[in-house]
N, C-alpha and C positions, 0 to 999 in steps of 0.2 A: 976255368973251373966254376962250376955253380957255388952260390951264397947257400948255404942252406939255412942262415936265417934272413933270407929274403921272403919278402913279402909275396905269398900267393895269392893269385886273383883266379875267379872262376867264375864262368858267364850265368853257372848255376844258381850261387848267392845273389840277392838279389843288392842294387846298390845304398839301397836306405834300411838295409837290415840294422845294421848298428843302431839308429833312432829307432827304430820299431820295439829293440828289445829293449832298449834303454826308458821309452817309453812305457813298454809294458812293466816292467820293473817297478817304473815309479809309479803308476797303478796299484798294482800291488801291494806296495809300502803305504800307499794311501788305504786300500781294505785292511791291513792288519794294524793301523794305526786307528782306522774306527773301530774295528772290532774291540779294542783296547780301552778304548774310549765307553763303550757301551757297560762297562765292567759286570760282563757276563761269566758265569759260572763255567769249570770246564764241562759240567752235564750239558749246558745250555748252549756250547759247540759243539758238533760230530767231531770228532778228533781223526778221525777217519779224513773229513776233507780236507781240516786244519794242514796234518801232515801233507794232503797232495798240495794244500798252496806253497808249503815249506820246496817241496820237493819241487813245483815249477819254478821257484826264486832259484834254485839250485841250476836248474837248466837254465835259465837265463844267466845266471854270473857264469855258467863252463863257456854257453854259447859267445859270451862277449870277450872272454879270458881268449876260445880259441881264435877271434874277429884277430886280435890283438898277433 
């Protein structure tokens, strides 16, 4: 009988994905940790991209949650 929580592998992922998003991440945490730093007005950020880097942070923790 199969595991179903066995680990899948697929030749599609590629094998340093895990570091790529985990370093992309921490990029990330790094721009909104300046941005922080700059102590900018919200008029003074588009809020508009604000949210899409919200929203790439979000696909990076589902992308890593689903590695896992």
């Amino acid at each position: 009988m199969l595991d179903p929580m066995a680990r899948r592998t697929s030749p599609d992922i590629p094998a340093d994905l895990r570091a790529r998003l985990e370093t992309a991440r921490l990029d990330l945490l790094a721009l909104f940790r300046a941005l922080d730093r700059m102590n900018l007005t919200p008029q003074q950020i588009p809020q508009r991209l604000l949210r899409q880097l919200f929203e790439l942070d979000a696909d990076y923790v589902e992308a890593l949650w689903g590695l896992d």
